[in-house]
C-alpha positions as a LaTeX table, in Angstrom:
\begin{tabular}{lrrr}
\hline
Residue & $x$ (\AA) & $y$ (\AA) & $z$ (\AA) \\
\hline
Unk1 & 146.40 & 127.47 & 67.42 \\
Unk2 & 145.08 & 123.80 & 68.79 \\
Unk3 & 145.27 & 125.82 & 72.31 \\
Unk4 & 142.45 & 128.10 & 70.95 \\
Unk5 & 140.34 & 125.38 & 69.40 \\
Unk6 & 140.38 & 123.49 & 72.47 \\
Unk7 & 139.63 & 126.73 & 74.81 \\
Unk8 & 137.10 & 126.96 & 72.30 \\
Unk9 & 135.39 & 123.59 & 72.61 \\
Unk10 & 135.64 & 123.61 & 76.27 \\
Unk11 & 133.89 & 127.24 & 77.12 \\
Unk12 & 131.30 & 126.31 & 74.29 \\
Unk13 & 130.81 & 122.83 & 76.01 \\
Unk14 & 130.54 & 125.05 & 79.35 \\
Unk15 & 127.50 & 127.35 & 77.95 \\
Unk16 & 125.77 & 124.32 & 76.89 \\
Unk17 & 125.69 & 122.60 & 80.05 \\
Unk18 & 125.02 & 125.81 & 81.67 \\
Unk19 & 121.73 & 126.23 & 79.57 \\
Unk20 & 121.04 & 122.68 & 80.42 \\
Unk21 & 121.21 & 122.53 & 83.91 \\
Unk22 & 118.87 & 126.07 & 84.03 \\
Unk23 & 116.35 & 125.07 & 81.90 \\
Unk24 & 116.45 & 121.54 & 84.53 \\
Unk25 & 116.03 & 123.60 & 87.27 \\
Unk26 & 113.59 & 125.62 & 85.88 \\
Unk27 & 111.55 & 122.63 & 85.00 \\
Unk28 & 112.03 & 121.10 & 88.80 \\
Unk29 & 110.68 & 124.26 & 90.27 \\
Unk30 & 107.54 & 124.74 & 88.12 \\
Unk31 & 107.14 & 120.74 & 89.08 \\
Unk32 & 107.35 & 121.41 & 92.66 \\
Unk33 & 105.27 & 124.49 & 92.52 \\
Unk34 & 102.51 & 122.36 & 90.43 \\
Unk35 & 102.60 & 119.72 & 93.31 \\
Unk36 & 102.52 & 122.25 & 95.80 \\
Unk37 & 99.33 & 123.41 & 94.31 \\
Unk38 & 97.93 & 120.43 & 93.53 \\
Unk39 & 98.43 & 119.39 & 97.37 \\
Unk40 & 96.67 & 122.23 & 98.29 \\
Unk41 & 93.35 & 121.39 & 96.61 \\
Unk42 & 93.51 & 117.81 & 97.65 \\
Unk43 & 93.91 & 118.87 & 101.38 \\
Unk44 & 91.49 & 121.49 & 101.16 \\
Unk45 & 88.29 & 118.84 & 99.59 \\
Unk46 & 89.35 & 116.12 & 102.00 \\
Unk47 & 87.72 & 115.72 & 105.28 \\
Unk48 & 90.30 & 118.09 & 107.22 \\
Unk49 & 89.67 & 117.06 & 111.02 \\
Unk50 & 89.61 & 113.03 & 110.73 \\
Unk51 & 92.14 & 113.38 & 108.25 \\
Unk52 & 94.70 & 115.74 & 110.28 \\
Unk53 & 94.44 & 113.35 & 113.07 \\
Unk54 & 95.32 & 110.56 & 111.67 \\
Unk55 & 96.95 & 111.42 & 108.55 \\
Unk56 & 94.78 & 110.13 & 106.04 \\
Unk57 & 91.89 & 110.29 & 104.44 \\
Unk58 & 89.36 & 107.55 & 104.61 \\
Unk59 & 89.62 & 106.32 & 100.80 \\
Unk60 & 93.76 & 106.25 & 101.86 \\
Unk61 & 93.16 & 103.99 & 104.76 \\
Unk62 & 90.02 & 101.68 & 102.74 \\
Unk63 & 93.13 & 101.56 & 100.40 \\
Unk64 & 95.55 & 100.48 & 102.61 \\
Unk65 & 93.31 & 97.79 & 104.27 \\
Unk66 & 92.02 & 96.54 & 101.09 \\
Unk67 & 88.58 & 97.21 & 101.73 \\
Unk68 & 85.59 & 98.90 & 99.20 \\
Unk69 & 83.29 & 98.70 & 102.44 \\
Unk70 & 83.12 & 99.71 & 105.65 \\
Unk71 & 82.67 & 95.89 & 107.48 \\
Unk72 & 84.03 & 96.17 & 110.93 \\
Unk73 & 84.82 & 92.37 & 110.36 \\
Unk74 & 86.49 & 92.53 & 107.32 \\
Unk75 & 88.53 & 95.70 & 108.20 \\
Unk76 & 90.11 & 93.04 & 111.35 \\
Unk77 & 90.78 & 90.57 & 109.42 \\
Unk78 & 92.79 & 92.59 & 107.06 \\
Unk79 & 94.60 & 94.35 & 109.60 \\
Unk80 & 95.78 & 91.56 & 111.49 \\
Unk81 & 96.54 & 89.78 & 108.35 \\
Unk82 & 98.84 & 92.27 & 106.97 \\
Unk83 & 99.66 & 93.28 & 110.46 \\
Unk84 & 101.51 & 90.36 & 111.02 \\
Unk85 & 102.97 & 89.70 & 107.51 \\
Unk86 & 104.47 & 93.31 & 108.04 \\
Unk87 & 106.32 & 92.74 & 112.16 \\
Unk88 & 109.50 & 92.64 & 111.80 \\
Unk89 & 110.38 & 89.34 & 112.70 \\
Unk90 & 109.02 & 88.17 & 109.46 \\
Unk91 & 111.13 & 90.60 & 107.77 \\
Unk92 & 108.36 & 93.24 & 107.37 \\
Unk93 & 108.82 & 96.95 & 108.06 \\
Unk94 & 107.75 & 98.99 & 111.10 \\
Unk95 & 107.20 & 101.41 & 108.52 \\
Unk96 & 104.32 & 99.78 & 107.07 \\
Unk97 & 103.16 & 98.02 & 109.76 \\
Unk98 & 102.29 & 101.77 & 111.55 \\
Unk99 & 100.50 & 103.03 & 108.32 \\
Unk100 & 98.02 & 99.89 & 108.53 \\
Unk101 & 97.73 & 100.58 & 112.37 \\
Unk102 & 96.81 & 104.22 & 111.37 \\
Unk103 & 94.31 & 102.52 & 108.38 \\
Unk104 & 92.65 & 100.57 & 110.92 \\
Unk105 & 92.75 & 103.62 & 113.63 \\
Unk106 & 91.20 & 105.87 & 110.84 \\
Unk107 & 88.60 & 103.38 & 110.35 \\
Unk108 & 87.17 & 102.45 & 113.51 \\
Unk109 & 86.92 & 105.78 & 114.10 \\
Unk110 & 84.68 & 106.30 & 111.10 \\
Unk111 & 82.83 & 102.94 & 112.07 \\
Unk112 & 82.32 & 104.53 & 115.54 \\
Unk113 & 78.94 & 105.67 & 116.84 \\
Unk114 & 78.90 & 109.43 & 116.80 \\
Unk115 & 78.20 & 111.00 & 120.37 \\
Unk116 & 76.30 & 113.66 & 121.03 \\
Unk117 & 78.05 & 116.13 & 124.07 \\
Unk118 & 74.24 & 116.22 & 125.54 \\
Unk119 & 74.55 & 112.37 & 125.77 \\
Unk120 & 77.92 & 112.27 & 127.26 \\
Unk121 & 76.81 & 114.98 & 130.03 \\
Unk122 & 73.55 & 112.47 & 130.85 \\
Unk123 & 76.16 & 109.34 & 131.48 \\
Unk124 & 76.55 & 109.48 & 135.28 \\
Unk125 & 79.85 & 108.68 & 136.71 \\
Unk126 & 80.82 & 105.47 & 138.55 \\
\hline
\end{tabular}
């Protein structure tokens, strides 16, 4: 008789894990699929070629840097600031150091002058 208690206890103890861990997994999958969608929407409203190329956005890389502003001044002195607070002789991470190069890259090249192809044809060769 104890035999069948216990047998009892342990497959009823097995069901309600069981449930448990579906209704977890469950949950995790209807989590992932919301980020999945929600990724979707952001990457679709963001600017899709300077973005792709850098992998950012421009408010991701003002972010980074620290900067409201685009002040090609400011944006150097932030970078080599936290630049150098991140090498890794000061303990910093490589890590983090390449995602404020990449700031800085994304940037500039929204600070730079935007070329026309008709100008670039005109520009003789030396």
């Amino acid at each position: 008789m104890p035999v069948r208690i216990i047998a009892q206890i342990v497959v009823q103890g097995a069901q309600i894990v069981g449930r448990a861990f579906g209704k977890a997994v469950r949950a995790e999958y209807e989590t992932i699929q919301h980020a999945r969608k929600a990724t979707a929407h952001k990457e679709s409203q963001s600017s899709s070629a300077a973005s792709t190329a850098h992998g950012m956005n421009l408010q991701e890389a003002q972010d980074i840097l620290a900067v409201e502003k685009l002040d090609k001044e400011l944006i150097q002195e932030r970078y080599d600031h936290m630049f150098k607070a991140n090498a890794k002789k000061n303990g910093g991470s490589f890590y983090l150091q390449s995602k404020v190069f990449r700031a800085k890259e994304r940037l500039d090249e929204e600070l730079a002058p935007k070329s026309s192809p008709a100008l670039k044809e005109e520009t003789p060769k030396q």
